[in-house]
C-alpha positions in Angstrom: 123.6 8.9 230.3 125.9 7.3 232.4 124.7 4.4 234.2 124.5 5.7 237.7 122.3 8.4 236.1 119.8 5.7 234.9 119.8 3.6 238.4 118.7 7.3 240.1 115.9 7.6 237.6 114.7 4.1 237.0 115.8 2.0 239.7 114.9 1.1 243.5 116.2 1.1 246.4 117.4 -2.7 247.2 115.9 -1.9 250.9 112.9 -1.2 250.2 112.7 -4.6 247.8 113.7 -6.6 250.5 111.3 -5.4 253.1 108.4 -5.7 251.0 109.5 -9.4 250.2 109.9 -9.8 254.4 106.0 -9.1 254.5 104.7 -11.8 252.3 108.1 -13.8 252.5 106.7 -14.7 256.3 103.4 -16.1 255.0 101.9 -18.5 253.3 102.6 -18.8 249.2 100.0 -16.7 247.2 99.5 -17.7 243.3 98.3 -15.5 241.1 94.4 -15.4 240.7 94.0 -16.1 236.3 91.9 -14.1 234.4 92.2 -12.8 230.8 95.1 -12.9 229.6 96.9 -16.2 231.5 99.8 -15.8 232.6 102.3 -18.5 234.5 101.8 -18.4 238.3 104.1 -16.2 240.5 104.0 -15.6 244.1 103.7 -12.2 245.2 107.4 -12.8 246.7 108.8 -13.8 242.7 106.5 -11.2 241.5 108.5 -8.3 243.7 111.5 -9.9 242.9 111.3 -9.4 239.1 110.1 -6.0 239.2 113.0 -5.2 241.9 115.8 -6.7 240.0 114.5 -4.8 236.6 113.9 -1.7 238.2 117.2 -1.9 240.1 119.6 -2.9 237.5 118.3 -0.1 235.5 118.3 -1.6 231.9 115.5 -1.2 229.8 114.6 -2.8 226.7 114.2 -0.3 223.6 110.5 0.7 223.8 108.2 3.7 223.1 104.6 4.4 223.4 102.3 7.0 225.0 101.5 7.2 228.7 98.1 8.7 229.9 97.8 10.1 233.6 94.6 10.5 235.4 94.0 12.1 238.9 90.8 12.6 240.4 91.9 13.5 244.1 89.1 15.5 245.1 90.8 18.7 245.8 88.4 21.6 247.1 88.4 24.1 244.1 91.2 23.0 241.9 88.3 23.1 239.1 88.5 26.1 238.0 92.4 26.1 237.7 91.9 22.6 235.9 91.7 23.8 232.4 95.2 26.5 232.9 96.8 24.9 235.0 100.8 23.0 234.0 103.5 21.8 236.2 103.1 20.2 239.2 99.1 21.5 239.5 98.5 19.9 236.8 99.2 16.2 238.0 96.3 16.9 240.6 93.6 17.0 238.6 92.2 16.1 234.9 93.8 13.8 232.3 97.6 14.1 230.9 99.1 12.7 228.1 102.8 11.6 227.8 104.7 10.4 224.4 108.1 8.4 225.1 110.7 7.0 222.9 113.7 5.1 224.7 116.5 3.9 222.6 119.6 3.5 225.2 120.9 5.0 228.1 122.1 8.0 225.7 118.8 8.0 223.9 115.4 9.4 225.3 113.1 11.4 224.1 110.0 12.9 225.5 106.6 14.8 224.2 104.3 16.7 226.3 101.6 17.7 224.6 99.6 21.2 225.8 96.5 22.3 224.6 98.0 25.1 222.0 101.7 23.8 222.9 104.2 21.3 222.8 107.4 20.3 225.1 110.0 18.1 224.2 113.0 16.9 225.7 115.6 15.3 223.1 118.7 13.3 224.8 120.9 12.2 222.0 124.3 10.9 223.1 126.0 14.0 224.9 123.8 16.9 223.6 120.6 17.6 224.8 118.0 20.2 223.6 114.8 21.7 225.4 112.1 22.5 222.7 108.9 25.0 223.8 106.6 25.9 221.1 104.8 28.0 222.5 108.1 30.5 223.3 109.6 28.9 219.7 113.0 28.5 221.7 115.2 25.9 221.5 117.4 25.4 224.2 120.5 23.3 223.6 122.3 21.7 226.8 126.2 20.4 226.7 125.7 17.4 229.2 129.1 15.9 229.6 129.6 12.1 230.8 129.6 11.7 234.2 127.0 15.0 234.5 124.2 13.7 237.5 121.1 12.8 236.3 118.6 15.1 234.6 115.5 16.0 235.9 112.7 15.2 233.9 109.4 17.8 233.9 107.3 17.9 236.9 104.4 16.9 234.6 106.4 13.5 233.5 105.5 10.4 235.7 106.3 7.5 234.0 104.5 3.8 235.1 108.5 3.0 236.4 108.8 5.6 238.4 105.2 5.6 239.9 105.7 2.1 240.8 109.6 3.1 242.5 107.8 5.4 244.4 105.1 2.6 245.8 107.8 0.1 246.6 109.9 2.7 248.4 106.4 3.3 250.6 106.0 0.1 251.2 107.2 -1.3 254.5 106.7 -3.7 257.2 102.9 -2.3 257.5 101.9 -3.8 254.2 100.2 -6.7 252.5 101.3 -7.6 249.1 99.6 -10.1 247.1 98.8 -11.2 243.3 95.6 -10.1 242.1 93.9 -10.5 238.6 96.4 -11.2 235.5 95.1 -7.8 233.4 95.7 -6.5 230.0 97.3 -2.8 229.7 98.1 -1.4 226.6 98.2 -4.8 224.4 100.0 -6.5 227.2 99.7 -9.6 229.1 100.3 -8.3 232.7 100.5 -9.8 236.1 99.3 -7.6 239.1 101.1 -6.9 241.7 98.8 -5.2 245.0 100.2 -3.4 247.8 98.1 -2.8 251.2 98.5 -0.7 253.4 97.8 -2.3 257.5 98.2 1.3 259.4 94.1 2.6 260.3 95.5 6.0 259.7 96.6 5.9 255.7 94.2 7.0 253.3 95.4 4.7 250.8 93.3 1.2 250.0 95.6 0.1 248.1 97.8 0.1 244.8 98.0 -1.8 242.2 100.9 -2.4 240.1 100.6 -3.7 236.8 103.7 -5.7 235.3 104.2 -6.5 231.9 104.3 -10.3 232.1 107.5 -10.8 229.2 109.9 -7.9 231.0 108.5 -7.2 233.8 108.3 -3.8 233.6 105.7 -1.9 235.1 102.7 -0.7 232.8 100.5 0.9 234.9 100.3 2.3 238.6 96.7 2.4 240.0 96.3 4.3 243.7 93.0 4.0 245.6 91.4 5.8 248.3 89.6 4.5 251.0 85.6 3.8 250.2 86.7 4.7 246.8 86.0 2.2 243.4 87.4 4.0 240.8 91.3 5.2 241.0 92.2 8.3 242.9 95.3 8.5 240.7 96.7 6.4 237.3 99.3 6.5 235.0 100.0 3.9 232.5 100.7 3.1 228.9 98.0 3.7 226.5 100.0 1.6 223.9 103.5 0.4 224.2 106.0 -0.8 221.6 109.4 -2.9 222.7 111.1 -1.8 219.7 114.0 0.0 218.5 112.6 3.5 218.2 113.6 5.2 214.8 116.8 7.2 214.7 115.3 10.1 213.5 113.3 10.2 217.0 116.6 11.3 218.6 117.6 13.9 216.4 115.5 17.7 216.7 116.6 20.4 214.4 115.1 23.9 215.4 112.3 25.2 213.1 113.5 27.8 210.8 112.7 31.5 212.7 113.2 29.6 216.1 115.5 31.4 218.6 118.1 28.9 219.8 120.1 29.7 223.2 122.4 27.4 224.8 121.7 26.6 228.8 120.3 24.7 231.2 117.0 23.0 231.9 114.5 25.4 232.4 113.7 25.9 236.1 110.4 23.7 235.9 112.5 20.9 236.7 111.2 18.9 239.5 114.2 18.0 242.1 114.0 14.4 244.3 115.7 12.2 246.1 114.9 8.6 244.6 111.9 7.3 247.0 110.9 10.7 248.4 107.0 11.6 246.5 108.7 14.6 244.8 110.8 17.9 245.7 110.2 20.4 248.3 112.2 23.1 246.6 108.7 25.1 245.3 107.4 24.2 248.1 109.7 25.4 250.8 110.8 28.3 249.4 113.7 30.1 250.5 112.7 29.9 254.3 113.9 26.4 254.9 113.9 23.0 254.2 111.3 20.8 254.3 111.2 18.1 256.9 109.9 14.1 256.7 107.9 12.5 259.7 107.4 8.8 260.3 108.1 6.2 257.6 105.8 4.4 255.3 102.7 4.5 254.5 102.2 6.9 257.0 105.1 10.0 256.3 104.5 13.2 256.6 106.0 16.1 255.2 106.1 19.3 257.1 107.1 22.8 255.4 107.9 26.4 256.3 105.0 28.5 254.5 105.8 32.2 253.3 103.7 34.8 255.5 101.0 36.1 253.1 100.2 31.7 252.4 96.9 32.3 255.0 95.9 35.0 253.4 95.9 35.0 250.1 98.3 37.5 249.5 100.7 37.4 246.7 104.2 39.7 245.5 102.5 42.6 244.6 105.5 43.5 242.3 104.5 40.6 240.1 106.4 37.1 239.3 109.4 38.8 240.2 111.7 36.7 243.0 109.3 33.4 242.4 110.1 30.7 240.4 107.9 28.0 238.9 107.0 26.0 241.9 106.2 28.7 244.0 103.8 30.3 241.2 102.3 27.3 240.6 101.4 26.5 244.5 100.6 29.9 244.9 97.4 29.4 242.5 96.6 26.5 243.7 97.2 28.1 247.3 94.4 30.6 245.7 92.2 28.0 244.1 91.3 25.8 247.7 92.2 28.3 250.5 88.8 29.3 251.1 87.4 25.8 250.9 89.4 24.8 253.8 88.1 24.1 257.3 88.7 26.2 260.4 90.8 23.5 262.9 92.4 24.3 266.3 93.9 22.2 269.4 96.1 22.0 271.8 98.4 22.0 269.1 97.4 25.5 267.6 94.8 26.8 265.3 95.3 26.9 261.0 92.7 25.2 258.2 92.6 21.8 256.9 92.5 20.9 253.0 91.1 17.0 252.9 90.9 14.6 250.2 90.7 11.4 248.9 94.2 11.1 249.1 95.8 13.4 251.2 94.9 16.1 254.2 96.8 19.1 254.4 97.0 21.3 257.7 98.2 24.8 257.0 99.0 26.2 260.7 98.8 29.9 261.9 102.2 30.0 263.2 103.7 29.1 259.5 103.7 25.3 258.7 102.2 23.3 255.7 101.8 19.6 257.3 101.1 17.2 254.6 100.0 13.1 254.1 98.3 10.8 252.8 97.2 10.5 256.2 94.0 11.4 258.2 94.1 14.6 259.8 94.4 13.2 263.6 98.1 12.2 262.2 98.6 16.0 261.1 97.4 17.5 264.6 99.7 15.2 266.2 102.8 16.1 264.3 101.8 19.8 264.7 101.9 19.5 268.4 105.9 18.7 267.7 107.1 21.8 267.9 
């Protein structure tokens, strides 16, 4: 991949780096509280600094290892759609399991594992191939140099880019300090906490665990309000800063496998580097989706299709929907009738709440989102 490619994926943005080190830059100097492992003190200013200049320059070392993600966000009657459910449902709810091997910046492979099913995405120099099991299809991509970065899976979040996403949050509304040196996967790691100050986030805090040789992240922790245990994790399970093996790189099709050449399947996820995902399922094809505030406290606010209060569907089938839009329809299916009759000045629609995030969904045709408390919502749906 060329090297702009990587700094989209892997890097952050120099802004948000420098903004976060404004907060604790300001204060007094905070060392790093040893536990077990010990690590050599850094302020929660060098600390940021590290992490920004390795995430930024976008060079990794050779590595591989297996990443675990865990959500337990409390959404109303995702249960039952817990055990089926892939793509971006999936990441809210249950435990996910990840296998990476990174060689270069033409080199990456990735392994998501399903329940009777395996994905795999194989980058080797400028070929790239798209193995499902479950359909036995191999798809084979040309990606010439210069080609914009690929997307990965919506069910890949990797510790790097979970941690991007909390330092392009962060802004002048945060505390950042240095708690407990930790151990994550074999690894001495320093840990890096970013607070919240705005009354209105639901977010406690998150914690950001960096491997203390590297500096790359290991692990991403969020936490809810009046909430011990971690809303949402991902981090490595085990981690190796080796060369991978060759052979990792190199995928031959099974023998009775079809074998098409194309593009990524349309499961792809599609973001802008520090926005919390794409809005393309989402949306649909009535608009665009729109961002409120800044922060901590943004909130997203999208056009919803006219059956989404009702339950209805396409009756003709899957026909004219792609993956996002299936996916958040079931899930649309799974909590609607959990939600909570709200109105005000601002209208009337229900209100999805949890531990991490409160969705309004109005009558007049707007999903409001944020990791905020609903009073935030009702107040950018009087915006009209």
């Amino acid at each position: 991949m060329p090297k702009r490619a990587r700094a989209v994926r892997w890097g952050v943005p120099v802004a948000a780096i420098a903004v976060v080190a404004g907060a604790v830059g300001a204060g007094p100097v905070i060392a790093a509280v040893q536990g077990d492992p010990v690590l050599p003190e850094r302020t929660a200013q060098q600390l940021l600094a590290d992490v920004g200049a390795r995430l930024q320059s976008g060079e990794l070392p050779p590595m591989s290892g297996t990443i675990i993600e865990t959500a337990s966000l409390g959404v109303p009657g995702l249960s039952s759609l817990a055990g089926a459910a892939s793509g971006p449902v999936a990441l809210l709810a249950g435990s996910h399991q990840v296998k990476i091997w990174y060689g270069s910046a033409t080199q990456l492979r990735i392994a998501l594992p399903g329940h009777m099913s395996e994905h795999d995405l194989i980058v080797n120099g400028d070929q790239t191939w798209w193995w499902d099991s479950a359909a036995n299809t191999a798809t084979r991509i040309k990606t010439p140099v210069g080609e914009p970065a690929r997307s990965l899976p919506p069910t890949v979040i990797t510790p790097q880019e979970a941690a991007e996403r909390a330092l392009a949050a962060a802004d002048g509304n945060t505390t950042v300090s240095v708690g407990n040196d930790a151990t994550v996967a074999g690894r001495a790691a320093y840990e890096l906490v970013l607070a919240p100050t705005a009354a209105s986030s639901l977010v406690k805090d998150i914690r950001v665990a960096v491997d203390g040789e590297t500096f790359i992240p290991l692990r991403v922790q969020v936490h809810a309000n009046d909430s011990v245990e971690p809303a949402f994790e991902v981090g490595f399970d085990s981690v190796t800063f080796t060369r991978p093996a060759p052979e990792n790189f190199t995928f031959t099709p099974p023998p009775g496998a079809k074998v098409e050449d194309g593009e990524m399947p349309s499961l792809q996820r599609e973001h802008k580097p520090g926005h919390p995902g794409g809005s393309a399922g989402l949306a649909g094809k009535k608009g665009e989706a729109k961002m409120v505030g800044s922060g901590w406290t943004t909130v997203v606010v999208l056009p919803l299709p006219a059956d989404a209060l009702t339950g209805g569907g396409d009756e003709s089938g899957d026909g004219g929907r792609d993956f996002g839009e299936r996916q958040l329809s079931g899930l649309a299916d799974g909590v609607l009738n959990a939600a909570t009759p709200v109105s005000g000045t601002w209208g009337k629609g229900r209100l999805i709440k949890t531990k991490l995030v409160s969705v309004l969904l109005t009558d007049d045709g707007r999903a409001i989102a944020g990791a905020v408390t609903p009073e935030v919502l009702y107040e950018v749906a009087g915006r009209k």
